[in-house]
Every structure is written in C-alpha cells, then in structure tokens.
C-alpha positions in Angstrom: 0.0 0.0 0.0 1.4 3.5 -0.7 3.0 5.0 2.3 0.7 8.0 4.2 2.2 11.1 4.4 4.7 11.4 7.1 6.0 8.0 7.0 8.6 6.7 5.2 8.7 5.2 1.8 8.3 1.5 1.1 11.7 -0.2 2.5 13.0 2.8 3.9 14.4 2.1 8.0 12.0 3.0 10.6 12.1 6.8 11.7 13.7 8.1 8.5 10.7 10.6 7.7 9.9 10.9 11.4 10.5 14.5 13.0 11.7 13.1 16.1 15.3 12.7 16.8 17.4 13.0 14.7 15.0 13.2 11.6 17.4 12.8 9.3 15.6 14.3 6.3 14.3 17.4 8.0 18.0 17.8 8.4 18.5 17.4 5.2 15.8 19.6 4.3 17.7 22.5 5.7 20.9 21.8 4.4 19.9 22.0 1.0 18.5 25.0 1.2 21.6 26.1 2.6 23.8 24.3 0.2 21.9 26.4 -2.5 22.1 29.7 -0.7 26.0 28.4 -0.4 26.2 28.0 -4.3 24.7 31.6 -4.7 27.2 33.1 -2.5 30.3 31.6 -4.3 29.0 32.8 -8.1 27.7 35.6 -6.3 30.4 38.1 -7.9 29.8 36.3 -11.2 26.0 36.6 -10.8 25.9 40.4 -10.6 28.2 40.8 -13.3 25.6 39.4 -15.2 23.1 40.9 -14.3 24.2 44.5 -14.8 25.5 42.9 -17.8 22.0 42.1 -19.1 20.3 45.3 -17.5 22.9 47.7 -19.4 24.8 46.0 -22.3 28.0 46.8 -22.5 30.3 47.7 -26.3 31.4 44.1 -27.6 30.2 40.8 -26.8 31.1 39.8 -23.0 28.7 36.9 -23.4 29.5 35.5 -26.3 30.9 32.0 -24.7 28.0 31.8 -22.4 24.9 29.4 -23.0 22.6 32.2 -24.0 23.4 35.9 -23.9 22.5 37.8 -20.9 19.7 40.1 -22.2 17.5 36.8 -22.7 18.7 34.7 -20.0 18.0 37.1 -17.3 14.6 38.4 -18.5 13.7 34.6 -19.2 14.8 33.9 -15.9 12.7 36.5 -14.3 9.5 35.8 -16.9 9.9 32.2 -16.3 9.3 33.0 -12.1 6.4 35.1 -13.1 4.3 32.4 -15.1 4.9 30.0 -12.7 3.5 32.1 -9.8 0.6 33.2 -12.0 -0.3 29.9 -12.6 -0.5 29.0 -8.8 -2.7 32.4 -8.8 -5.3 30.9 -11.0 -5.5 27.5 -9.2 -6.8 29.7 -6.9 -3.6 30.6 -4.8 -2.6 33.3 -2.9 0.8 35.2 -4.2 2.7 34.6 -1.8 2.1 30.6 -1.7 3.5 30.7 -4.9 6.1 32.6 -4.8 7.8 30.4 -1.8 6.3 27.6 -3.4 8.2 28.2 -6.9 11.1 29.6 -5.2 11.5 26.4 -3.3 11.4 24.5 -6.7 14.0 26.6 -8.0 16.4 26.8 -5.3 16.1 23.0 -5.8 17.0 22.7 -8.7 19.9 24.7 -8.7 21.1 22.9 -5.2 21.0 19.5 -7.3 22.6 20.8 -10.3 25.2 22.3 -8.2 25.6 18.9 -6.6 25.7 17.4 -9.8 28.3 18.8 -11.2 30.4 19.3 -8.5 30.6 15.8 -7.2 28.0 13.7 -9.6 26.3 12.5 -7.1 22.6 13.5 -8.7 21.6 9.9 -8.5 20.0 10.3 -5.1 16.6 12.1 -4.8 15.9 15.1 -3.0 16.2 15.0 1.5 13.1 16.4 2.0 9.9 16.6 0.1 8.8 20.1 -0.7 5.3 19.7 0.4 5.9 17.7 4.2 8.7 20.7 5.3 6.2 23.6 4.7 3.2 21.8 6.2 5.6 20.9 9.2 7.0 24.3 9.3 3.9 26.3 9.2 1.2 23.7 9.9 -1.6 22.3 7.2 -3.5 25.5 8.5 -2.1 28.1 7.4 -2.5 26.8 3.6 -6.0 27.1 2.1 -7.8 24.0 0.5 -6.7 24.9 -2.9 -3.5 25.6 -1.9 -3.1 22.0 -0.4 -4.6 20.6 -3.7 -1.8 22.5 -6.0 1.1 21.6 -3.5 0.4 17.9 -3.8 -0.5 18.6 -7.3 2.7 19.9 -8.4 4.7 17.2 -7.0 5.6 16.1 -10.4 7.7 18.7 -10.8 9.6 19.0 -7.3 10.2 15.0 -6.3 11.6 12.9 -6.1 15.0 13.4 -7.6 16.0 10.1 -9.1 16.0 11.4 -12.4 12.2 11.2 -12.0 11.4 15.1 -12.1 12.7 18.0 -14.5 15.3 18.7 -11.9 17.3 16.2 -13.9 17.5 19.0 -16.7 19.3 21.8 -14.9 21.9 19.7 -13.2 22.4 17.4 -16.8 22.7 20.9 -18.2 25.2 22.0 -15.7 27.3 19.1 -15.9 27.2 19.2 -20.1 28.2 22.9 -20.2 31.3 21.9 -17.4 32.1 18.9 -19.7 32.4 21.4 -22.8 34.2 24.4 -21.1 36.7 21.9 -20.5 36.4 20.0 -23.9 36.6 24.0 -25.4 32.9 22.7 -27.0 31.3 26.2 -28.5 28.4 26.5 -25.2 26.0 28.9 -27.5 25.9 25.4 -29.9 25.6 23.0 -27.1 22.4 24.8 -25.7 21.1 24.9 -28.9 21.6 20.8 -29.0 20.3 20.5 -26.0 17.0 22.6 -27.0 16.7 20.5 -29.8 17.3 17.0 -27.8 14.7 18.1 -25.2 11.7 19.1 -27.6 12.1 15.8 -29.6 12.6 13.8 -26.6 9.4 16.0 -25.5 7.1 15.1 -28.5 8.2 10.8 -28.9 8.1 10.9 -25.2 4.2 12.3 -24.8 3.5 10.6 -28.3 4.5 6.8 -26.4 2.7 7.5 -23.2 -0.4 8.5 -24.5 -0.7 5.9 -27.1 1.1 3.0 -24.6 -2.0 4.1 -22.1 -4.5 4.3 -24.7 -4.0 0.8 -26.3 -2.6 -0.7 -23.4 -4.1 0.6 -20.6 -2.5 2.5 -18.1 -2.4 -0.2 -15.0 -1.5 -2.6 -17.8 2.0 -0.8 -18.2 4.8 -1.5 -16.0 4.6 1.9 -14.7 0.9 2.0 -13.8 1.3 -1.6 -12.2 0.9 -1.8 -8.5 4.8 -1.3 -7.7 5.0 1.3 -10.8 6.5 4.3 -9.4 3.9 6.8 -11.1 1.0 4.4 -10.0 2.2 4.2 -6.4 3.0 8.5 -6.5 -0.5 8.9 -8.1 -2.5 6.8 -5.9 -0.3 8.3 -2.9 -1.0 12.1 -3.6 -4.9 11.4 -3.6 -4.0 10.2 0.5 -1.4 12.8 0.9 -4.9 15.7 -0.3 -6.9 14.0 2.0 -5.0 13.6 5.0 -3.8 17.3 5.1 -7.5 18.3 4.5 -9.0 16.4 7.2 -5.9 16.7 9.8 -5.7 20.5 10.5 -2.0 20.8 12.1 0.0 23.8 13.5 3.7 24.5 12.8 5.7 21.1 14.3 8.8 22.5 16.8 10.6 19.3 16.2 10.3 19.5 12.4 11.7 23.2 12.8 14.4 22.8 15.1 15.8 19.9 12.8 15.3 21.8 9.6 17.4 24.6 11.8 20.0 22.7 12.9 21.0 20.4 9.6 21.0 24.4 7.5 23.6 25.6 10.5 25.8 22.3 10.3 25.6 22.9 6.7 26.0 26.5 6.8 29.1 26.0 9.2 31.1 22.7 7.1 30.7 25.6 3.8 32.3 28.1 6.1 35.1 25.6 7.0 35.4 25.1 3.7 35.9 27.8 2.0 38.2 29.3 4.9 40.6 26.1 5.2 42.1 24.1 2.2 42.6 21.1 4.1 39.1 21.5 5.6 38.0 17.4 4.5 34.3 17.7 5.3 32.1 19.0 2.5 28.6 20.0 2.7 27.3 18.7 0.2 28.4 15.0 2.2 26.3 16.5 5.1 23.1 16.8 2.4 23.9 13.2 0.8 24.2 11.8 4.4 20.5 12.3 5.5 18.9 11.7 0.9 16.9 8.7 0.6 18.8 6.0 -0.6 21.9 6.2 1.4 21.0 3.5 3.3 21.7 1.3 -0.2 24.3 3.7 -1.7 27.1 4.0 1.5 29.0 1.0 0.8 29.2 1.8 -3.0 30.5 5.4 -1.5 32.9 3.7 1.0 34.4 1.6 -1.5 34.7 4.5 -3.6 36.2 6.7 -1.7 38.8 4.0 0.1 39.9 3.3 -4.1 40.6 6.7 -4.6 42.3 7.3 -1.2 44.3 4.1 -1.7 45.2 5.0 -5.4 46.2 8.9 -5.0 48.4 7.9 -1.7 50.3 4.9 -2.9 50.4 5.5 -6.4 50.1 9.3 -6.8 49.4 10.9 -9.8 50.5 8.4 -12.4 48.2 5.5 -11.1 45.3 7.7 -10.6 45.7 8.6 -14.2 45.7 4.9 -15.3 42.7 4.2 -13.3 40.5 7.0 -14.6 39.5 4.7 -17.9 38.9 2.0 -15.6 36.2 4.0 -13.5 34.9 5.5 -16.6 34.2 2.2 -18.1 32.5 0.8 -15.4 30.1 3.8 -15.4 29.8 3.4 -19.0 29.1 0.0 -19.1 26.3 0.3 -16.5 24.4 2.6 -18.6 24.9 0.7 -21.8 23.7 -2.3 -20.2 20.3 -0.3 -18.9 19.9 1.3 -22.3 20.7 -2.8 -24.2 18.1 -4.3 -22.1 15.7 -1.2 -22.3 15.8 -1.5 -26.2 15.3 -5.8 -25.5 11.9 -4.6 -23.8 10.7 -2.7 -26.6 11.4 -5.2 -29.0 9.8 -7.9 -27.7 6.8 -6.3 -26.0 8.6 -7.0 -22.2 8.4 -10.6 -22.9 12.0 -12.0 -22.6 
C-alpha cells in the first residue's frame, strides 16, 4: 500500500521521515537550502556581473561564450518565475504561496545541479519533500484548501529526484556545459543541441505515453502496475490531499528545530570550507548523508572513496591517471547495459 504522508517510503528504515530525533531528512531539508544559498554566495560576484550585464549591455560581446546571452537569460529567468506564480494564482492561490512555493522548486533545482556537477552525485533524490517541510514548518493551517490541492498537485515537478522530475535537466545541463568548457565545446551550440534534444525527446516521449495508455491501458504498463513508481506517486498524492484536509496541524517545533539545525551544520562545514584548504568535510556529504537511498548507496560510496584514497596515496598521480578509464568504463558499461536491455523490452513487447 502506498505510504501515508509522514512515514517513510516502502523499504526505507524505521524513523527516516519521522521529526523526532534526529530526523534525518528534516535535516537534510535545511541543508539544502543552505547548500543552495551556499552556491549563490560563491557565483555571487559572477552573478551580478551578469546581471548589470543584461540590464545595461556593455560595447562588444562579453557573453559570447556563455549558454545564451544575458539580455535573454536574465529576462527569461525572471519571466519564467512570473508564469509560474501566476499559474498557482489561477489555481486559486494566494501570491505569496506561490512565490515560496516556486522559489522552493528553484532553489532545488539549482542545489541538485550544483551537486551534480560538482561531485556527480545526482543519483540520489531530493532530502526532504517540498510539500511535508512547509506543512511541518507552518502547519496544514495556514494553507487554504486549494492551496493544499496544488502543493500535492505539483509534485511532479519537485520529487523525487532520481531522475524522476525535471530537476534532472538543470543539473544534466550544468554538468554538459562543465564537460564542454573543459572539452573548449562552442556552449552557444551546445544549448542549442540541447534545446533540440529536449523538444524531440518532449514530443516521442508524450506521443509513447499517450498511445502505450491508450491501447494498453495504463495499469497494464509496467509503470501504472501496482509497484509502478507513477501508480504508487499517483495513488499516494490522492491520501497525501486527504489527509492534510481532514488533519488540520500547527507548525511542528521538532520538524523546525531539525530543519534549523541540519542548515547551521551545513552552513558551518561551507564556512570551513571555503576558509581552510585542508578542511576534509564537505557540505554537500552532510546533504547526501540524510537523501533517501543512502541506506543502499554508502558501501558503493565507502568503496569509492577507500579506491581513490588508496590509489592517490600509494600510487600518486601516475596510477590515478591509469585508473581513470577503468572507473569510466564501469560507469559506461552500467548505462549501456540499462539502455541494451531497455531496447530488449521494446522489442519484444517485455516478454524476454
């Protein structure tokens, strides 16, 4: 059965959703925020430079090895904001619900693209769901019923990470562009690639999941089954409406003091960081520590941390070199092997 809000997911350990001590993903919760307001402050230089940039264009072409130029990145930016609060409006919102609502989304995504790129660990899905650290933090009272209807309802959009959301284009993105500034690959052509890959992927991608439901049926496809991950989301957000509906709450003090205290640890290991060179704890290991998944992923992490350790201290340089195509050939082959037996699927219909 799909899990009721508040509790954890299917398999997860006992507690991890819980906001009693030490609520590991409320924890998390505030350190990503704080690992995204980190991210801000380092590009912050960088970030008004483009800015004035884009608000009063300079003689010559400062931006012409950026993505996009600055006098439509920044007004899409700022457009882009706008539309989505307006469209919380005419769900019936107030303003300000979707402001911190699409704000929250944003600073999201950037965290997990900064994350991406800067340690590739964007496999694991977001600490904290959007949804349960606002209802905690200001209770399911202070939210209208229409506002509680669009929360849930925009969860597509904002969980769970995993590669399951659109959060997987900004840090992709991100990671591409770092890949091709160090490649020299022209960025202005890249994102224009990239716009091309993601309408066509767009178009086939709707095109198959309207016609797979349509002919098939969508509890007859593998991702409408009763372990599909969109089934089990879908049939969970209809509990999730009705439980925060029916179960007026006030702001939770545990849920707050947790949230708190994981955005100081977090705020105080960036500190260290950027202060100290030899400073070994990263924040971003703080955020991964308290994701979903970790109690899977941390052997996997261990082992790959001890390889590298061992490698750079005994071997140095040279043998860390060598081993590079070995890593890279492992990830490789773990992707060509999902993408071979994906394409087996197709062919035969899933019967193999």
């Amino acid at each position: 059965m799909p899990n009721s809000p508040g509790t954890a997911p299917l398999g997860a350990p006992t507690g991890l959703c819980g906001v009693q001590f030490p609520a590991p993903f409320y924890q998390g919760g505030g350190a990503a925020l704080v690992v995204f307001i980190w991210a801000l402050w380092i590009a912050r230089r960088h970030l008004g430079w483009v800015a004035k940039a884009a608000i009063r264009p300079r003689p010559g072409r400062p931006d012409s090895e950026s993505p996009l130029p600055y006098r439509l990145a920044f007004p899409g930016l700022i457009l882009s904001f706008g539309f989505m609060v307006w469209f919380c409006w005419l769900a019936g919102c107030r303003v300000v619900f979707g402001m911190v609502v699409v704000g929250l989304i944003v600073a999201y995504y950037v965290m997990w693209a900064r994350v991406r790129a800067e340690t590739g660990i964007g496999f694991i899905p977001f600490p904290l769901e959007i949804q349960n650290g606002l209802v905690s933090a200001l209770g399911s009272g202070w939210f209208t019923p229409r506002e509680l209807v669009t929360l849930i309802s925009l969860r597509w959009a904002y969980f769970p990470g995993f590669g399951e959301t659109a959060e997987v284009i900004t840090r992709n993105a991100l990671e591409s562009y770092k890949i091709a500034d160090a490649a020299r690959i022209n960025a202005r052509r890249l994102t224009y690639s990239m716009m091309v890959g993601f309408l066509v992927s767009l178009m086939l991608g709707t095109y198959l999941i309207l016609t797979g439901c349509c002919r098939q049926g969508y509890f007859s496809l593998a991702m409408g089954g009763a372990y599909g991950w969109p089934s089990w989301q879908t049939r969970n957000d209809g509990s999730r409406i009705f439980s925060f509906l029916t179960n007026v709450t006030k702001p939770d003090a545990n849920a707050v003091v947790a949230m708190g205290a994981g955005g100081l640890l977090a705020a105080l290991l960036g500190a260290l960081r950027l202060r100290f060179w030899w400073w070994p704890f990263h924040p971003v290991g703080y955020l991964a520590a308290h994701c979903w998944g970790m109690h899977w992923y941390y052997m996997p992490f261990l082992v790959g941390w001890a390889s590298k350790v061992l490698v750079t201290r005994y071997g140095g340089l040279r043998l860390y070199r060598v081993t590079i195509p070995v890593a890279i050939g492992l990830i490789v082959g773990d992707q060509l092997n999902s993408a071979l037996w994906a394409g087996v699927a197709l062919i035969t219909g899933g019967h193999m």
